[in-house]
N, C-alpha and C positions, 0 to 999 in steps of 0.2 A: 285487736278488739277481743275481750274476750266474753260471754256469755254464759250462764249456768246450764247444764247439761241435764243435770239431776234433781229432780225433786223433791225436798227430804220428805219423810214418812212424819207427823206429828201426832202421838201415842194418844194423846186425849182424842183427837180429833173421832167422833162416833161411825165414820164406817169403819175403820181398823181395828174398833173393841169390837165392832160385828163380826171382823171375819174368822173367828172360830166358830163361829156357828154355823158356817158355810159347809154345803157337801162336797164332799171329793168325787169325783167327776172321771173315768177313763174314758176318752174317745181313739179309739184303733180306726184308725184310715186306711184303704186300702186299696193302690192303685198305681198305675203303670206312666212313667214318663218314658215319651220317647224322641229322642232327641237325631235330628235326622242332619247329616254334618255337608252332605253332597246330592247331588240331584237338581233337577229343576225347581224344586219348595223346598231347600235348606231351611228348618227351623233354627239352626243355629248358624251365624257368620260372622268370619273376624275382621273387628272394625277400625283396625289398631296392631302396633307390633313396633318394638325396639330393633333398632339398625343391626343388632345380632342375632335376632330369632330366628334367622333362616337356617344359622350355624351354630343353634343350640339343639342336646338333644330332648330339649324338653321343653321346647319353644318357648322358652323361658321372656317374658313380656309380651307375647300376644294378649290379645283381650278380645272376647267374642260376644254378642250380643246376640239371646236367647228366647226364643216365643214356640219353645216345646208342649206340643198335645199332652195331653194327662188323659188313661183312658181305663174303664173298667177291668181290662182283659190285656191279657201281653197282645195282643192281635190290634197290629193300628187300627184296623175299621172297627174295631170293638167300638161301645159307646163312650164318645167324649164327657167328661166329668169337671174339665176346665184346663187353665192353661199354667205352665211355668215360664216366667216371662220374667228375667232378668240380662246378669252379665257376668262372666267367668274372665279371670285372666290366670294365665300360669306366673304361677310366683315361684315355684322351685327351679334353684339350677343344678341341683345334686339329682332330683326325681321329679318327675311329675306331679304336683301340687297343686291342682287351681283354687282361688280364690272367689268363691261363690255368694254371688249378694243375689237371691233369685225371690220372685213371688210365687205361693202356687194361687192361685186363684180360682174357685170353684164355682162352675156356673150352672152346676143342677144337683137336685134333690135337697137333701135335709141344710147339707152344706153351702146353699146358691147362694152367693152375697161374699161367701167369708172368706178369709186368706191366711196363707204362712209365711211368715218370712224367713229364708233361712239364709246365716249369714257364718260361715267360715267357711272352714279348709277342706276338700275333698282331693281325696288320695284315691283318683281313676283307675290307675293300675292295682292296685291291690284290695280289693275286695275283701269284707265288705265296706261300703262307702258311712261312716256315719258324720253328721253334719246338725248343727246345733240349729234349734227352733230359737228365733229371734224375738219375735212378734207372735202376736193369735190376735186374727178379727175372727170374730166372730157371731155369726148371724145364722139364729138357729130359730126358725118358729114353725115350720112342716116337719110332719111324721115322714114322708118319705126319704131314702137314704138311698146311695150307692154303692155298694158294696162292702 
């Protein structure tokens, strides 16, 4: 079966002669995910694993399933700001690599409503982590913010 995926842009069409007229917009987010792997409230557990991962060193096919706190302050009791709630699998078998499709999802202040979606590669071990914005919902209509 196959389906269209993309939807062309049509140049007459009147919102796309509008959007030069649009303003450029920075929003800087700022905030702490913390992702908790052991304990009695794991926010992250693996739901999944290839007959070699035990004997890989880089548990190459596991897949872990994610509903990590997002929180003002590196300090977990700090105030919650919403959650990261997706799924990571390791894809590298030379390094550490997981493959991250996650939500952040924000459940207070200016940001309540809205989400990110981030969808590629994150390199754990080496720092820093960067990982490409997918998506933006966005739902912005209060003045107040966090952080």
């Amino acid at each position: 079966m196959a389906m269209p995926l993309v939807h062309s842009i049509v140049e007459d069409d009147e919102w796309f002669q509008n959007l030069h007229y649009a303003k450029h917009m920075v929003t800087r987010l700022h905030f702490y995910l913390h992702d908790t792997l052991s304990g009695k409230n794991p926010s992250s557990v693996q739901v999944a694993q290839a007959s070699t991962t035990k004997k890989s060193p880089t548990i190459f096919g596991a897949v872990f399933i994610v509903d990590d706190p997002l929180t003002e302050t590196p300090e977990p009791t700090s105030r919650p700001v919403g959650r990261a709630q997706g799924l990571e699998g390791s894809a590298g078998q030379q390094e550490l690599g997981l493959l991250v499709d996650m939500n952040f999802v924000f459940t207070t202040g200016m940001f309540n409503g809205s989400s990110l979606t981030i969808l590629g590669r994150n390199t754990a071990l080496r720092p820093p982590s960067e990982m490409p914005i997918f998506a933006i919902t966005w739902i912005c209509d209060r003045k107040d913010t966090f952080s």
